[in-house]
PDB file of N, CA, C and O in Angstrom:
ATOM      1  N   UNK A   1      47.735 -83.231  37.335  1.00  0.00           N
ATOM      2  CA  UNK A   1      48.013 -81.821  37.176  1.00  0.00           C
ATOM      3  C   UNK A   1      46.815 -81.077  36.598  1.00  0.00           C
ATOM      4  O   UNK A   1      46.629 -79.871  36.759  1.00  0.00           O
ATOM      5  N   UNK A   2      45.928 -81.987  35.835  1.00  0.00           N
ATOM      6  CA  UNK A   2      45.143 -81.168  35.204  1.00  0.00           C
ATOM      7  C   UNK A   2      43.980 -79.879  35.927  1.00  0.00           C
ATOM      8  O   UNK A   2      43.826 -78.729  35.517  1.00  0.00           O
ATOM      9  N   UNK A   3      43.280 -80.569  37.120  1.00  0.00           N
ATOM     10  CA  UNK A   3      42.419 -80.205  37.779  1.00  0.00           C
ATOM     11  C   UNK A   3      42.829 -78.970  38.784  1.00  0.00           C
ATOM     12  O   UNK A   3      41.968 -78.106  38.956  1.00  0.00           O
ATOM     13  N   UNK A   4      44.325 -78.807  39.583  1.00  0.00           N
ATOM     14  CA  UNK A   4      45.211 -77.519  40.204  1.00  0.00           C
ATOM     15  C   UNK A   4      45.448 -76.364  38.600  1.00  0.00           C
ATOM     16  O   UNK A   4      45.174 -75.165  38.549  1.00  0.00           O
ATOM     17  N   UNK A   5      46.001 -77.192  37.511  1.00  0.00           N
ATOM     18  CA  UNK A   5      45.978 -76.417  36.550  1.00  0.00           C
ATOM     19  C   UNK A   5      45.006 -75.552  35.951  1.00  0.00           C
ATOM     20  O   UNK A   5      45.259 -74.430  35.511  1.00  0.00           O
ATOM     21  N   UNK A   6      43.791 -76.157  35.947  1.00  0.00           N
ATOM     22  CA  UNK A   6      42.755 -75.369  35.561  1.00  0.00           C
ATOM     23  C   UNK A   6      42.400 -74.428  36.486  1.00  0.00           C
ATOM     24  O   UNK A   6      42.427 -73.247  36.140  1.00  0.00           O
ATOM     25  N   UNK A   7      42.064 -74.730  37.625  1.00  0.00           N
ATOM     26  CA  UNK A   7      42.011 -74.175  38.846  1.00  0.00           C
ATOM     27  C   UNK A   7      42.975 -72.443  38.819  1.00  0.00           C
ATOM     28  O   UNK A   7      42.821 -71.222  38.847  1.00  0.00           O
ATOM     29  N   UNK A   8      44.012 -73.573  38.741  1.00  0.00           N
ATOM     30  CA  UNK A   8      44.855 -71.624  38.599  1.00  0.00           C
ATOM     31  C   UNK A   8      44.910 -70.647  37.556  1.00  0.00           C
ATOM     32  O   UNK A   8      45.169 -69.453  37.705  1.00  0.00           O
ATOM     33  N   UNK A   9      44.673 -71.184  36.593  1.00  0.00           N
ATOM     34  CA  UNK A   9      44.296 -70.241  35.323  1.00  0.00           C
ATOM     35  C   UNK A   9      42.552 -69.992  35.590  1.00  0.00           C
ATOM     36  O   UNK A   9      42.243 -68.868  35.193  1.00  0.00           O
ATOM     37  N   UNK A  10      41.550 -70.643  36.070  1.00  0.00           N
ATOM     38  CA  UNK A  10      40.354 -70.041  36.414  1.00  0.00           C
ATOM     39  C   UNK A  10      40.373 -68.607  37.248  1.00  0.00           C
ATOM     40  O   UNK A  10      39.546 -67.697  37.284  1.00  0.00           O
ATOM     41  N   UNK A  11      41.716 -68.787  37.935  1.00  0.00           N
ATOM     42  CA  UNK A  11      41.606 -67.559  38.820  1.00  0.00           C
ATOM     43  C   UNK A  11      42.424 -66.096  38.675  1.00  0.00           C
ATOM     44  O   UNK A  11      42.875 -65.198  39.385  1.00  0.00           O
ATOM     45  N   UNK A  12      42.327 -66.403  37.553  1.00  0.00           N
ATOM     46  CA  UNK A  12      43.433 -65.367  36.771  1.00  0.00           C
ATOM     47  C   UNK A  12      42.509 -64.481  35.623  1.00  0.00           C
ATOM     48  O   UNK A  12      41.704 -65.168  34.994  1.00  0.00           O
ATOM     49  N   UNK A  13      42.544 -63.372  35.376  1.00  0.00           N
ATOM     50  CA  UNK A  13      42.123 -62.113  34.520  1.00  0.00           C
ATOM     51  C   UNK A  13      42.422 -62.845  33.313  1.00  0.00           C
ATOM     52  O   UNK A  13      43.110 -63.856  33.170  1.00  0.00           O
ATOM     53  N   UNK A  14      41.701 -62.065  32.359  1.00  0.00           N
ATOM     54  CA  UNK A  14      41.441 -62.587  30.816  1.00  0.00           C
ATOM     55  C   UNK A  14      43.029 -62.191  30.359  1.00  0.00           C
ATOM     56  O   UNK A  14      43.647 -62.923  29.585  1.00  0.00           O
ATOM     57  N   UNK A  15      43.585 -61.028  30.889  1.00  0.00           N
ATOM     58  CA  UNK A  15      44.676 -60.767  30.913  1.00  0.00           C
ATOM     59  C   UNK A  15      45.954 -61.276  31.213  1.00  0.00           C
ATOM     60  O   UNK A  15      47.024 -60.867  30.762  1.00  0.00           O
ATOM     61  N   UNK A  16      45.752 -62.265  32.064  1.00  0.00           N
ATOM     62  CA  UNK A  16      46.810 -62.965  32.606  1.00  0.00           C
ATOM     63  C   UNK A  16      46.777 -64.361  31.934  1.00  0.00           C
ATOM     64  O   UNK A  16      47.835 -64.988  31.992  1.00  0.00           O
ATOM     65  N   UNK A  17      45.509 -65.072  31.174  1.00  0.00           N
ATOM     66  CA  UNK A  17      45.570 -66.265  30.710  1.00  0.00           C
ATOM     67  C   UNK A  17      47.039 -66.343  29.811  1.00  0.00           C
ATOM     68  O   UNK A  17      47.698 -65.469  29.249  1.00  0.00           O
ATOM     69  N   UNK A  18      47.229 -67.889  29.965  1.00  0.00           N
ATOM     70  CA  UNK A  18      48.404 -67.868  29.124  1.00  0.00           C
ATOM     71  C   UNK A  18      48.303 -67.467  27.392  1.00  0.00           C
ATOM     72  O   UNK A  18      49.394 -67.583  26.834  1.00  0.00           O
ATOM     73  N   UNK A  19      47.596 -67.191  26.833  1.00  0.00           N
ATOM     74  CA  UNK A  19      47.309 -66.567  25.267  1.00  0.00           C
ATOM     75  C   UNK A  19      47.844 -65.115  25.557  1.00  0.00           C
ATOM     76  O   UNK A  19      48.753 -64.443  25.069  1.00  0.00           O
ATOM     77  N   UNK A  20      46.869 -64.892  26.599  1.00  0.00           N
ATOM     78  CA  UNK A  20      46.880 -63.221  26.450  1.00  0.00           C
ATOM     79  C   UNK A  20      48.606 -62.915  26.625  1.00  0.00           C
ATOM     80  O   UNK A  20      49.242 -62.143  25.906  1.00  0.00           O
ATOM     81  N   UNK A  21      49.185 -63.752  27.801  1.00  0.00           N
ATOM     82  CA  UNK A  21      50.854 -63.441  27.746  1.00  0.00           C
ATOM     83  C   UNK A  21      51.278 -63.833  26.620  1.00  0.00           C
ATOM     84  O   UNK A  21      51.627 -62.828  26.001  1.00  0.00           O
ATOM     85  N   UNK A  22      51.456 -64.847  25.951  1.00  0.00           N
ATOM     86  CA  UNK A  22      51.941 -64.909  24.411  1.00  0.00           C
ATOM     87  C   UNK A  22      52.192 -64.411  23.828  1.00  0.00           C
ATOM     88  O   UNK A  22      53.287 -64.241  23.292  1.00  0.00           O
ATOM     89  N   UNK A  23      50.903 -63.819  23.664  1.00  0.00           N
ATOM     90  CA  UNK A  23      50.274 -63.044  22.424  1.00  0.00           C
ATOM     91  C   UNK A  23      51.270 -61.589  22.640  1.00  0.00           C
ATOM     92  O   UNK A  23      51.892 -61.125  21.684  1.00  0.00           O
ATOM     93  N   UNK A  24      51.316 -60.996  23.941  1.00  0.00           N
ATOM     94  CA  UNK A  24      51.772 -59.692  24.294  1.00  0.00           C
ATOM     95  C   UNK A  24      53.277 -59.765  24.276  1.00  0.00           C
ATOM     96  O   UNK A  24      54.008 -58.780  24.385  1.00  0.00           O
ATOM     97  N   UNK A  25      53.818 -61.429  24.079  1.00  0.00           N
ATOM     98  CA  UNK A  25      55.219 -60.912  24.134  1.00  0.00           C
ATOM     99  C   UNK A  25      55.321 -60.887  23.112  1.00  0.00           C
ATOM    100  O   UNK A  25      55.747 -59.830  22.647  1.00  0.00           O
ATOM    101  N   UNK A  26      54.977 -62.090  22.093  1.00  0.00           N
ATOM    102  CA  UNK A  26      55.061 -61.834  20.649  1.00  0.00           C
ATOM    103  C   UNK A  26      54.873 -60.508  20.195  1.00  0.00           C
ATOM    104  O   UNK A  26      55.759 -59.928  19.567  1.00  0.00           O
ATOM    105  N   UNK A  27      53.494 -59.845  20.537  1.00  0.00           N
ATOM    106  CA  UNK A  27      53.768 -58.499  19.549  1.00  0.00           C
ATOM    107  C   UNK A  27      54.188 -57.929  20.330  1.00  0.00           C
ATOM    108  O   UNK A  27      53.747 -56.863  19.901  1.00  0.00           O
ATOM    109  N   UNK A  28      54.916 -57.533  21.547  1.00  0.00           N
ATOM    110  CA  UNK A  28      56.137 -56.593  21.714  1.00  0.00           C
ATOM    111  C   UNK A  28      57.318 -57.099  21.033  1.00  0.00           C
ATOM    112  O   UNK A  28      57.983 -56.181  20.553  1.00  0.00           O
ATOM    113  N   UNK A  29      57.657 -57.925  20.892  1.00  0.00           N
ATOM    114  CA  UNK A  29      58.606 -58.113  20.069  1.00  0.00           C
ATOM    115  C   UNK A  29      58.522 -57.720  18.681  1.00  0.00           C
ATOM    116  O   UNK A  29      59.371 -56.832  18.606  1.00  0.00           O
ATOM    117  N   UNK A  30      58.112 -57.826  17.782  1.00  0.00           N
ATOM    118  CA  UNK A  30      57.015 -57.409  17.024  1.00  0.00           C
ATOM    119  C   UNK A  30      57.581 -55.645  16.581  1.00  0.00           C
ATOM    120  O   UNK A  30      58.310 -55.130  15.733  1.00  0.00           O
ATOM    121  N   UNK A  31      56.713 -55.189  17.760  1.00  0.00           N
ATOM    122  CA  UNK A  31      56.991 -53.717  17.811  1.00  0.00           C
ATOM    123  C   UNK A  31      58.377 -53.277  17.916  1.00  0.00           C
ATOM    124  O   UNK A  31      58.982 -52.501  17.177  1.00  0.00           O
ATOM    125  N   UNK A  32      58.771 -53.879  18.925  1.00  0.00           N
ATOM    126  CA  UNK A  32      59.887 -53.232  19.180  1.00  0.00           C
ATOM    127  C   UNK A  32      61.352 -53.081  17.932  1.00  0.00           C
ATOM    128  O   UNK A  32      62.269 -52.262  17.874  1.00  0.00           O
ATOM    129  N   UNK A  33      60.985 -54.339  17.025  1.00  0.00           N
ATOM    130  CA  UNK A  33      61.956 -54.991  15.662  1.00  0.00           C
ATOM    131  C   UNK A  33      61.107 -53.904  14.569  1.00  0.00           C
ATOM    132  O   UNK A  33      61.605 -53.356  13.587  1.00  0.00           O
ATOM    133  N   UNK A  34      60.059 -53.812  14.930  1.00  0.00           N
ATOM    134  CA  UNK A  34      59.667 -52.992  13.660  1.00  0.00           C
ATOM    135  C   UNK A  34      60.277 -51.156  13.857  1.00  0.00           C
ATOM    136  O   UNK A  34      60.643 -50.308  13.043  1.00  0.00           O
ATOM    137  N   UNK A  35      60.165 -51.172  14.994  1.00  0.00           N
ATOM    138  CA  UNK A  35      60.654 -49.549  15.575  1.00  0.00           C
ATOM    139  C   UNK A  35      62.238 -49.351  15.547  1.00  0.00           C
ATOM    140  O   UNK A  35      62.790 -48.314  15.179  1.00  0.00           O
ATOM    141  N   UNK A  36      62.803 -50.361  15.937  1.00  0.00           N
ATOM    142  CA  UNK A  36      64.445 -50.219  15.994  1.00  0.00           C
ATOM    143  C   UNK A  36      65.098 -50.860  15.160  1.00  0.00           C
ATOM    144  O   UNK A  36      65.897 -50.313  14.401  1.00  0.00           O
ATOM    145  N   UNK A  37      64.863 -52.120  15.169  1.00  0.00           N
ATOM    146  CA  UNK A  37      65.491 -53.284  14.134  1.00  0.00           C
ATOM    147  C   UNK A  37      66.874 -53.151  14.790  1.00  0.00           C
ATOM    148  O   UNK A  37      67.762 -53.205  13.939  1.00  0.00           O
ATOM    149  N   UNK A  38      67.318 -52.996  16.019  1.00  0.00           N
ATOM    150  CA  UNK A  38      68.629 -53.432  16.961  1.00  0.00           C
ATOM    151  C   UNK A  38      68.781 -54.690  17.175  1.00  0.00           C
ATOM    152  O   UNK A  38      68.183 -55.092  18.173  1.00  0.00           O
ATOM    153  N   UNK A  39      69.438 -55.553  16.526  1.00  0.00           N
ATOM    154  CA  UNK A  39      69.888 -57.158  17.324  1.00  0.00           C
ATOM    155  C   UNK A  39      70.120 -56.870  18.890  1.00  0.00           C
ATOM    156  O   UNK A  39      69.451 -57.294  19.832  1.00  0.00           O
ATOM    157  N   UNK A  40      71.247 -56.037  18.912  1.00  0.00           N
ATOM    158  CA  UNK A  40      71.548 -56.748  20.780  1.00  0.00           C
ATOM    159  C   UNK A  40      70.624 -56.069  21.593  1.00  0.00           C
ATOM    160  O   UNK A  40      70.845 -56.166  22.800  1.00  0.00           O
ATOM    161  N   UNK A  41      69.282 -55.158  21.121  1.00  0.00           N
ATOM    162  CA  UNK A  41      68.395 -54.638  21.537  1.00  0.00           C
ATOM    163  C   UNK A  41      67.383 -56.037  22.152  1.00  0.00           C
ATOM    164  O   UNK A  41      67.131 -56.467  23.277  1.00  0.00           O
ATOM    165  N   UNK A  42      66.989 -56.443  20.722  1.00  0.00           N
ATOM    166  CA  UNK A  42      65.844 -57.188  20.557  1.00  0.00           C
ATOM    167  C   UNK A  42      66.694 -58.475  21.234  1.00  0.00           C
ATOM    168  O   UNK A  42      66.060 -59.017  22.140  1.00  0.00           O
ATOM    169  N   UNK A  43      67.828 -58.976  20.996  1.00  0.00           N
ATOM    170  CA  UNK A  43      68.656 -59.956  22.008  1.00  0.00           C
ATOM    171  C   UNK A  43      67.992 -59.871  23.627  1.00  0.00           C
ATOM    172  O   UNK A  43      67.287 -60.721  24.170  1.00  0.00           O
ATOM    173  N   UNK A  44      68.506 -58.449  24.236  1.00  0.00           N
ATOM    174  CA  UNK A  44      67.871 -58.194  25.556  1.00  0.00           C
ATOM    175  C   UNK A  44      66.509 -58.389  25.663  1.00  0.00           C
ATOM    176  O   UNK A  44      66.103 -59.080  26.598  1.00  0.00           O
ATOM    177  N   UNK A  45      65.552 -57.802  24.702  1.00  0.00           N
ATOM    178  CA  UNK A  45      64.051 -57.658  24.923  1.00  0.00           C
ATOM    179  C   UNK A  45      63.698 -59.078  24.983  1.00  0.00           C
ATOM    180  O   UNK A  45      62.809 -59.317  25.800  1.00  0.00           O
ATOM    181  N   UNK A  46      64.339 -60.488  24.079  1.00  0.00           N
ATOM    182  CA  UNK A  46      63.418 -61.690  24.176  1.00  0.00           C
ATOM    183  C   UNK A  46      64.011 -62.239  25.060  1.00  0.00           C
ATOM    184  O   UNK A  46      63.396 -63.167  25.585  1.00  0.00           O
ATOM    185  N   UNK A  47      65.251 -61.964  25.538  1.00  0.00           N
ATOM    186  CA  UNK A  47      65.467 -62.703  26.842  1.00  0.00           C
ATOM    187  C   UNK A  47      64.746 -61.947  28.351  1.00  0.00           C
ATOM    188  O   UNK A  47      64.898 -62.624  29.369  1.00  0.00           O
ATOM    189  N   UNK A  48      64.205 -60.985  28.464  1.00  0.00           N
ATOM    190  CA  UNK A  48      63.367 -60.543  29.440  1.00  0.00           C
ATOM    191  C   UNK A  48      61.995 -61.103  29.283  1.00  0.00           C
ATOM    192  O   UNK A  48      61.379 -61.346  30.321  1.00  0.00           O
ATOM    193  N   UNK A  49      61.294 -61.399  27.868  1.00  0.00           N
ATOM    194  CA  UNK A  49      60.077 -61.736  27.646  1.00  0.00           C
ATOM    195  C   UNK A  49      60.626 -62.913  28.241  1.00  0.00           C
ATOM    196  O   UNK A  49      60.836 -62.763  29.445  1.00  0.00           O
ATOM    197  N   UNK A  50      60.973 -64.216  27.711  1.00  0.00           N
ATOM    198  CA  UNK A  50      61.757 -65.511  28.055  1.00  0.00           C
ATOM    199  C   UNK A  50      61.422 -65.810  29.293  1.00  0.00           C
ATOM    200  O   UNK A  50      60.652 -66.672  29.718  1.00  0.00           O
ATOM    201  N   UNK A  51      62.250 -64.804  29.991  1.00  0.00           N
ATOM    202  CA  UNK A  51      61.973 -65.043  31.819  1.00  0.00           C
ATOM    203  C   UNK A  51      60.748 -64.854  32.029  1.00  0.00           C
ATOM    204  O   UNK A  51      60.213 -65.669  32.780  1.00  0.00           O
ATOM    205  N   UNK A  52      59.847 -63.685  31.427  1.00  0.00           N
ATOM    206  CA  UNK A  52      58.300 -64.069  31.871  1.00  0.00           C
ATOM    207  C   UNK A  52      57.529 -64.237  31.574  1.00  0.00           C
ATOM    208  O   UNK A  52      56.401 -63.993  32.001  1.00  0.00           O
ATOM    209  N   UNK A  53      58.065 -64.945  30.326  1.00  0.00           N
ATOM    210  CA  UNK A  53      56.768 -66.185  30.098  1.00  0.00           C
ATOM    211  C   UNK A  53      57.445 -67.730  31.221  1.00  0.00           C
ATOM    212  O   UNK A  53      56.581 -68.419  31.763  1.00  0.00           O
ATOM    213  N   UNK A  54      58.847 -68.077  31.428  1.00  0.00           N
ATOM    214  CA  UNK A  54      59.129 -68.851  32.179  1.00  0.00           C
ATOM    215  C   UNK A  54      58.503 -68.771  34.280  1.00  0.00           C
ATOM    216  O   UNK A  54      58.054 -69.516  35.151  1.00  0.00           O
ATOM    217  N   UNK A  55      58.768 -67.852  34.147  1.00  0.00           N
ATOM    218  CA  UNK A  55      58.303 -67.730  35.527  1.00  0.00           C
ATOM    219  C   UNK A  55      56.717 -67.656  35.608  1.00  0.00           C
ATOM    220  O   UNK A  55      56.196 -68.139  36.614  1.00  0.00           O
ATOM    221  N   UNK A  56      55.895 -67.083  34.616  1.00  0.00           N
ATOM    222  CA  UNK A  56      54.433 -66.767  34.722  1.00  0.00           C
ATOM    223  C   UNK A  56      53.909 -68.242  34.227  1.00  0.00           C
ATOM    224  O   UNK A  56      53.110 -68.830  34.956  1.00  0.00           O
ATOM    225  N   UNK A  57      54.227 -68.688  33.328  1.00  0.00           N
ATOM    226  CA  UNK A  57      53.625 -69.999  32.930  1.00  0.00           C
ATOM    227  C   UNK A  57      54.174 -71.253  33.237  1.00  0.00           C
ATOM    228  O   UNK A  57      53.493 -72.275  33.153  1.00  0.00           O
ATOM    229  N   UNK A  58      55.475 -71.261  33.625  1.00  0.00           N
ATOM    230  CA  UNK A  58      55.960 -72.506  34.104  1.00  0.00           C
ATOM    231  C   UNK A  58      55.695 -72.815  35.714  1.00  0.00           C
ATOM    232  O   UNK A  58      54.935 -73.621  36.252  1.00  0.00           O
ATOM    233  N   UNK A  59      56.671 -71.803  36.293  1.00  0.00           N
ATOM    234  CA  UNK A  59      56.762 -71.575  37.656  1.00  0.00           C
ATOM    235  C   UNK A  59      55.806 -71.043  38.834  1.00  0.00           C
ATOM    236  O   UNK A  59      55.786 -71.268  40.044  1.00  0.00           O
ATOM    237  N   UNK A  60      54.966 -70.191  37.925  1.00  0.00           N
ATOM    238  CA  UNK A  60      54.204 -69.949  38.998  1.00  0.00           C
ATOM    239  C   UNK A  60      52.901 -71.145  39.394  1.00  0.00           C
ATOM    240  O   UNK A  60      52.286 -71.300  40.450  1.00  0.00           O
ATOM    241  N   UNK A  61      52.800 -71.852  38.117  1.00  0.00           N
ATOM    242  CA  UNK A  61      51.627 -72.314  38.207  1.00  0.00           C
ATOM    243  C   UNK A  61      52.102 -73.788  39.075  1.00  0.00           C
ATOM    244  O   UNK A  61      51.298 -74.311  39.846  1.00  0.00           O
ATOM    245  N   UNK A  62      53.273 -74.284  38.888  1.00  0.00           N
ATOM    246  CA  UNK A  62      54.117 -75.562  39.332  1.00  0.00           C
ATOM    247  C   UNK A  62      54.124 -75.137  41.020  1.00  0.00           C
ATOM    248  O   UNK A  62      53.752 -76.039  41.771  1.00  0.00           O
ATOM    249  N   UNK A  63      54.510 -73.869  41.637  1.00  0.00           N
ATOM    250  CA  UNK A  63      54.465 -73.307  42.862  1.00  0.00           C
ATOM    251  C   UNK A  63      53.065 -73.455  43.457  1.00  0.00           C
ATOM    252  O   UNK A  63      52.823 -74.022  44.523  1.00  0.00           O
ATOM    253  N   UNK A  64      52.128 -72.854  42.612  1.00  0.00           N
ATOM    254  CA  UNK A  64      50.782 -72.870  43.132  1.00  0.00           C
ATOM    255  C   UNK A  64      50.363 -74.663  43.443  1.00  0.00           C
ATOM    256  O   UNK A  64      49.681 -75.053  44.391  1.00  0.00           O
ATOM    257  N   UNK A  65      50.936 -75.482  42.442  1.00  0.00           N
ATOM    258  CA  UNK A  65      50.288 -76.889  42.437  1.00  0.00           C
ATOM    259  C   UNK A  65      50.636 -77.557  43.838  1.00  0.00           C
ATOM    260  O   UNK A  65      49.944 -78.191  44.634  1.00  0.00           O
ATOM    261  N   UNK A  66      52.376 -77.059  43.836  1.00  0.00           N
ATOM    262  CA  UNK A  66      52.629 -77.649  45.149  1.00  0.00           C
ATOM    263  C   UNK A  66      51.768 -77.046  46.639  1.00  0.00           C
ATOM    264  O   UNK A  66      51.359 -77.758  47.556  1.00  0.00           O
ATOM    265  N   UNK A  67      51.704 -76.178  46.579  1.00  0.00           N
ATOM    266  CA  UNK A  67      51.044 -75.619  47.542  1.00  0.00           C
ATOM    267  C   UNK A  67      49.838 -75.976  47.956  1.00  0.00           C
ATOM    268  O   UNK A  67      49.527 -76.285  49.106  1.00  0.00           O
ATOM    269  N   UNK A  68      48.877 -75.917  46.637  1.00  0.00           N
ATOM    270  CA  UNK A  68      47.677 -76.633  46.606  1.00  0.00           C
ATOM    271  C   UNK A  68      48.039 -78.014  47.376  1.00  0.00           C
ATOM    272  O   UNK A  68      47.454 -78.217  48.440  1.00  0.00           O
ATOM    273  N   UNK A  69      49.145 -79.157  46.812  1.00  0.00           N
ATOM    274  CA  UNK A  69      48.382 -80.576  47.031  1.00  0.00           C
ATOM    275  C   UNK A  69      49.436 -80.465  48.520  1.00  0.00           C
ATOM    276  O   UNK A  69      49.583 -81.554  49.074  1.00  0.00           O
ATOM    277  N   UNK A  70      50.125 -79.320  49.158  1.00  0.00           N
ATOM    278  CA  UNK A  70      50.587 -80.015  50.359  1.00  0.00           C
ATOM    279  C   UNK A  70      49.445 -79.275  51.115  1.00  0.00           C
ATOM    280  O   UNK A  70      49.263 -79.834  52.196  1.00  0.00           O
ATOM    281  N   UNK A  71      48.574 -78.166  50.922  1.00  0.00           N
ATOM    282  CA  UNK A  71      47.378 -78.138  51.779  1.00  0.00           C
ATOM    283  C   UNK A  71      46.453 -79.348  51.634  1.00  0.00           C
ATOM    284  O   UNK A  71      46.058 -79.859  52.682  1.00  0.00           O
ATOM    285  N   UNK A  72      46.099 -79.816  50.591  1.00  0.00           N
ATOM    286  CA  UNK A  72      44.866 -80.872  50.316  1.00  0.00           C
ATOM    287  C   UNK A  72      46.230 -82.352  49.842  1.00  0.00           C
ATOM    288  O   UNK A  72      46.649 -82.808  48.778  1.00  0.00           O
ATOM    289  N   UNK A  73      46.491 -82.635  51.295  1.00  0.00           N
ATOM    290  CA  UNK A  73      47.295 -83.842  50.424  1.00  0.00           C
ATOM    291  C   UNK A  73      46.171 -84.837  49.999  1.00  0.00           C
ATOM    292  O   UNK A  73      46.379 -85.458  48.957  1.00  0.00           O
ATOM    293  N   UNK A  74      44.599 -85.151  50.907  1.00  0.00           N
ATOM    294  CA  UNK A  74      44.233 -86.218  50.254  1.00  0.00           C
ATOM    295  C   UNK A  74      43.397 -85.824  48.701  1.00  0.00           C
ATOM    296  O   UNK A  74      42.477 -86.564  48.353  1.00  0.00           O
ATOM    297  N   UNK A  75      43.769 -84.685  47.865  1.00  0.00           N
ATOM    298  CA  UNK A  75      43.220 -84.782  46.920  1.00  0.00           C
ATOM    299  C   UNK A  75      43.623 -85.643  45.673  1.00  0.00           C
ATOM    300  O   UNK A  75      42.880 -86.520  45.234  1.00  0.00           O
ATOM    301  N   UNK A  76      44.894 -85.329  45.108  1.00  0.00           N
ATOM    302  CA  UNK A  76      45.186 -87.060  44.603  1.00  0.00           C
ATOM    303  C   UNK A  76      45.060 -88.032  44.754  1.00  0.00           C
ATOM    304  O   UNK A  76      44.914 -88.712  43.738  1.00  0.00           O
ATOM    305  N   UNK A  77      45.046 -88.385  45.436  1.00  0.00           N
ATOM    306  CA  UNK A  77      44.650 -90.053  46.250  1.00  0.00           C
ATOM    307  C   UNK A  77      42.497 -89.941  45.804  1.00  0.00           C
ATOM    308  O   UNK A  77      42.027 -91.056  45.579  1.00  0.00           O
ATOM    309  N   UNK A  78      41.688 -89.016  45.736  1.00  0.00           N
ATOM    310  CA  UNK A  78      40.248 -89.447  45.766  1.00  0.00           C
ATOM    311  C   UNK A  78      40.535 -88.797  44.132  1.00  0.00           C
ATOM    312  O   UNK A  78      39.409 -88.773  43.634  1.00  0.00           O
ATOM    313  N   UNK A  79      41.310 -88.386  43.328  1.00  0.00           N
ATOM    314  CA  UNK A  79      41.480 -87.865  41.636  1.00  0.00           C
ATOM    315  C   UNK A  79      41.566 -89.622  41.410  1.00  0.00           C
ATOM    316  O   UNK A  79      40.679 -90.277  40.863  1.00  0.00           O
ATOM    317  N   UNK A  80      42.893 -90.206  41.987  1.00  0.00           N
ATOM    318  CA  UNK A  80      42.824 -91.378  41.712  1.00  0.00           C
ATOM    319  C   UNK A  80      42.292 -92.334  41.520  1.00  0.00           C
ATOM    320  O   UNK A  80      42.262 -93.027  40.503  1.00  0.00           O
ATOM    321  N   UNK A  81      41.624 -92.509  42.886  1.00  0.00           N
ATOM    322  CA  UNK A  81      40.915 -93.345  43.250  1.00  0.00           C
ATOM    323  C   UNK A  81      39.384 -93.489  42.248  1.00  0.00           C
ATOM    324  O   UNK A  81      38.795 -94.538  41.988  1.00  0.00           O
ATOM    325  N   UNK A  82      39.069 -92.324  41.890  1.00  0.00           N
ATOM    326  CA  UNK A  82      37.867 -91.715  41.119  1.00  0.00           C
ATOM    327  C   UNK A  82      38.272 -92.312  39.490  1.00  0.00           C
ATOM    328  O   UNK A  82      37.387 -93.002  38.984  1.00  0.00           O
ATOM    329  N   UNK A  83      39.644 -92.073  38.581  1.00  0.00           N
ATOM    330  CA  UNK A  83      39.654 -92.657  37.608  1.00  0.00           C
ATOM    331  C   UNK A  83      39.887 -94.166  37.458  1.00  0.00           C
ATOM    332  O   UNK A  83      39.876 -94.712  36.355  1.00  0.00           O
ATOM    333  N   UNK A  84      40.112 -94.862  38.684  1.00  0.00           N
ATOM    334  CA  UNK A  84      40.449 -95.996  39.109  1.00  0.00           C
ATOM    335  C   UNK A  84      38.822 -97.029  38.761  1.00  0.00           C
ATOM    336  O   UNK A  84      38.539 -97.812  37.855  1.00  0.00           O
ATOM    337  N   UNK A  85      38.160 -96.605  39.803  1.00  0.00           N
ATOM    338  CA  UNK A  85      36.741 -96.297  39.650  1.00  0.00           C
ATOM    339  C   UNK A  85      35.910 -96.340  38.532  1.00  0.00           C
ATOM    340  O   UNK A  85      35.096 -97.263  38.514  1.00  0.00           O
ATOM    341  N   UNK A  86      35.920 -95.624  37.669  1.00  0.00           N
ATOM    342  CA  UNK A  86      35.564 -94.871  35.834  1.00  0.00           C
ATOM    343  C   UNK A  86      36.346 -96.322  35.375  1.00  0.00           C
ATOM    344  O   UNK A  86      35.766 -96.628  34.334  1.00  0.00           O
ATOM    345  N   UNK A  87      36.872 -96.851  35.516  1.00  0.00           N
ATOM    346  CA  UNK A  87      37.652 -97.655  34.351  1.00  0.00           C
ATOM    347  C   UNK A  87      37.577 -99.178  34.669  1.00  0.00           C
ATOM    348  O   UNK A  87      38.106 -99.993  33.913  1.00  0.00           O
TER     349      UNK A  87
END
């Protein structure tokens, strides 16, 4: 996973790295508790962050991997073969 992983965060804005999303849901959350201090507010707000940090950091990048290794199926097989090799 490592090498599709890097790969897809290489191709992503300083903005889109996974910190920079973190970071932005945390302090919207943040803001939003300091401005309202609503439970079933802030209830809704971290379950919308939730979904996208789940879909942006889990899913999209798991989508991209598959995609990647069913275009390049023989790239695992020479990752392998290569630490096979090294050792």
């Amino acid at each position: 996973m490592g090498t599709q992983w890097t790969l897809f965060w290489s191709l992503k804005a300083w903005w889109c790295q996974p910190w920079s999303v973190i970071t932005t849901g945390i302090l919207l959350l943040l803001l939003f508790w300091s401005l309202l201090e609503l439970r079933w507010f802030m209830i809704g707000i971290t379950g919308i962050i939730l979904i996208w940090w789940i879909i942006f950091l889990v899913l999209a990048p798991t989508y991209y991997r598959q995609s990647f290794m069913e275009k390049n199926p023989t790239f695992e097989e020479r990752r392998i073969n290569s630490k096979l090799s090294e050792s």
